[in-house]
N, C-alpha and C positions, 0 to 999 in steps of 0.2 A: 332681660338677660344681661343686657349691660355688655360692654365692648370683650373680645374672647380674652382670656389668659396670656397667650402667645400669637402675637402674628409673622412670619417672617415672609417678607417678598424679595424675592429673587436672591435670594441670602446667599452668597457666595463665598466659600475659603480657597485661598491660592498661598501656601508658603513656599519657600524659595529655600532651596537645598542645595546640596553640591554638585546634583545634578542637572538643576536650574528649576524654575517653577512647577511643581505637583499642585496639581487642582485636585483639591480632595472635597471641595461639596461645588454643584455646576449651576446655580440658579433652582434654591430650595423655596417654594413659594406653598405656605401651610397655616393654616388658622387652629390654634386649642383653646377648644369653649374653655371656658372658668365651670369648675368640678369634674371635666370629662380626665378617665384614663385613657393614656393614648401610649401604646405599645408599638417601638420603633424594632425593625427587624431588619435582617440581609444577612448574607456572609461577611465574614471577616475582612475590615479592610475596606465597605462599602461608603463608610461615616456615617457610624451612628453616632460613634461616641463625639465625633467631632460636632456632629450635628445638637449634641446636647451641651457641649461646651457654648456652644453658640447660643442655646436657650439660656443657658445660668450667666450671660455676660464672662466667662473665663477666658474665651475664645472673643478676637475681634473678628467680622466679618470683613471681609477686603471687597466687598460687593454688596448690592440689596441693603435691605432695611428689618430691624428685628425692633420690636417692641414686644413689652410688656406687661401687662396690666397699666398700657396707655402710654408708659413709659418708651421712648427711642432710646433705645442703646448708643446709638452714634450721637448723641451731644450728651452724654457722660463720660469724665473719665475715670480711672482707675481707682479715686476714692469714691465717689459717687456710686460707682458699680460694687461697689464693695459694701456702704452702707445698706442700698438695695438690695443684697442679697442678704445681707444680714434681716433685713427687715421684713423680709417678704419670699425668700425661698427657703429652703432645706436640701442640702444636695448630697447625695447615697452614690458612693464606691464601690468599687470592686475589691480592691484593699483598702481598707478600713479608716486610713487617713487620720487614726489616731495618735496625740499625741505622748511616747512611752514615759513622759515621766512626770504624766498626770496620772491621778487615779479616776476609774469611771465618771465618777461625779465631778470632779474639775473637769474633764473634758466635756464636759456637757454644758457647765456652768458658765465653763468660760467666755463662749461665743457673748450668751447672755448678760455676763459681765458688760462685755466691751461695749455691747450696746447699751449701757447702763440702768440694766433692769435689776432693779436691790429687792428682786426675789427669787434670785438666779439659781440660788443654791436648792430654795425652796421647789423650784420650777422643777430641776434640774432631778433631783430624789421623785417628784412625783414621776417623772417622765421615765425615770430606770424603772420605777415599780412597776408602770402600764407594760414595759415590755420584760417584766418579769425578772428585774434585776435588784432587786431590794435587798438581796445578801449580798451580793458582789460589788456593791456603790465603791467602795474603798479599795478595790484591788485595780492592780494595774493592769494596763493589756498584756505584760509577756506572762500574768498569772492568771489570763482567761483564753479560753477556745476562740475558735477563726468567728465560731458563731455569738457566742458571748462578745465577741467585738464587737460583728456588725449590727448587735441589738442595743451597744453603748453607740454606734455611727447614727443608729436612725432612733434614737433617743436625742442625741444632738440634733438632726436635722427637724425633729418633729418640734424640740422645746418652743423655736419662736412663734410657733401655733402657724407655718407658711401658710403662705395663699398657692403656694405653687413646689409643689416635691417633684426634685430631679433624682434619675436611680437609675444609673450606669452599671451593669450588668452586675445588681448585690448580691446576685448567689452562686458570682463563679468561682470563687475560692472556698465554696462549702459543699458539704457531701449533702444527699439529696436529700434527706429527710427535714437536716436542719436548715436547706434553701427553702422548704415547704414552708416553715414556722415562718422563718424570715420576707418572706413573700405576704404570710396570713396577716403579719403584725403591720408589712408596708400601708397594705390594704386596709387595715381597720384603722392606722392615722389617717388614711386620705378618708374614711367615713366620717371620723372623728370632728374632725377639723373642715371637711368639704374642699379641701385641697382640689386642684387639678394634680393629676400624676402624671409624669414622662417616665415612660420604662424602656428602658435599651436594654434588649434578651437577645438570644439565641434559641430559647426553650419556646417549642409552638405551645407547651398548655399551658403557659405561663403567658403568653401573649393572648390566647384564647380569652383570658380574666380580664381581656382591658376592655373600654367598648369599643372601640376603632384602633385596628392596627394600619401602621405605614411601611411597605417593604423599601428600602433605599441596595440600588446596587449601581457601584460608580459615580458613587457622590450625586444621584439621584433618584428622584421619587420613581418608585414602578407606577 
């Protein structure tokens, strides 16, 4: 099986505000096999999303330890976690994180670019068609739907082919039919490819799809 996808021990977030330090995750101690979906849940305000900031390297821990497919996040810094993520995750929004004044396929390509893949573009058009974007590759986001975006976001996240897809709540800006589609296509990348999934929901049958869920309330594991 090989060491898990994600390990974090006693992972802890504290930032400091005007009102002095918020402890917003309390000692998060959690293993994600490599290929398992693991569906994070609570109410609002618990850290999930924080808690996934913290998987994708975006977030630094102020406590504990997070590794990554072996990797410690605390002796990399800010380029190093940036190559890494490039390299080896794919990370899904709630807003679409597109940028307007690329067209579909530049946004996708681009990533690839930087990491000097010269078949970026190439990657990049196959990866709109798998989620069904083959006529829209050339149009920009303010000329496509909320769901037509998040099918160009997870077109982007899926191109580097990750080892590990992060997906912070992709179907709260969409009406339910098109969260359904968007949810079906998250899923057939993580088959595709044998990703590990992280999914931060609200929705229980949408957490139902994962094979282990985690509840967090108050910046901890229930």
């Amino acid at each position: 099986m090989g060491s898990p996808a994600l390990v974090l021990e006693n992972a802890q977030l504290t930032l400091s505000g005007n009102a002095g330090n918020v402890n917003i995750l309390k000692g998060i101690s959690l293993n994600v096999e490599r290929a398992q979906t693991l569906g994070l849940v609570g109410p609002s305000g618990s850290g999930k999303s924080s808690l996934l900031m913290l998987m994708g390297g975006l977030e630094a821990a102020t406590g504990g330890k997070i590794t990554a497919l072996g990797q410690d996040f605390s002796s990399m810094n800010e380029d190093a976690l940036a190559r890494f993520r490039r390299s080896h995750m794919g990370i899904v929004f709630q807003s679409f994180h597109l940028i307007p004044t690329m067209t579909a396929l530049e946004n996708v390509a681009t990533p690839l670019e930087l990491a000097g893949d010269r078949d970026a573009f190439d990657k990049a058009e196959a990866e709109l068609a798998a989620v069904g974007l083959a006529e829209r590759m050339h149009h920009y986001p303010a000329q496509m739907s909320g769901g037509e975006q998040q099918r160009v976001a997870l077109a982007r996240a899926a191109a580097p082919r990750p080892e590990i897809l992060l997906a912070d709540e992709p179907t709260g800006n969409l009406d339910e039919a098109t969260g359904t589609a968007i949810i079906d296509l998250l899923f057939d990348l993580r088959d595709r490819y044998g990703s590990t999934l992280v999914l931060v929901t609200h929705a229980a049958d949408l957490a139902a799809r994962c094979d282990r869920v985690v509840q967090l309330r108050d910046g901890m594991l229930v």
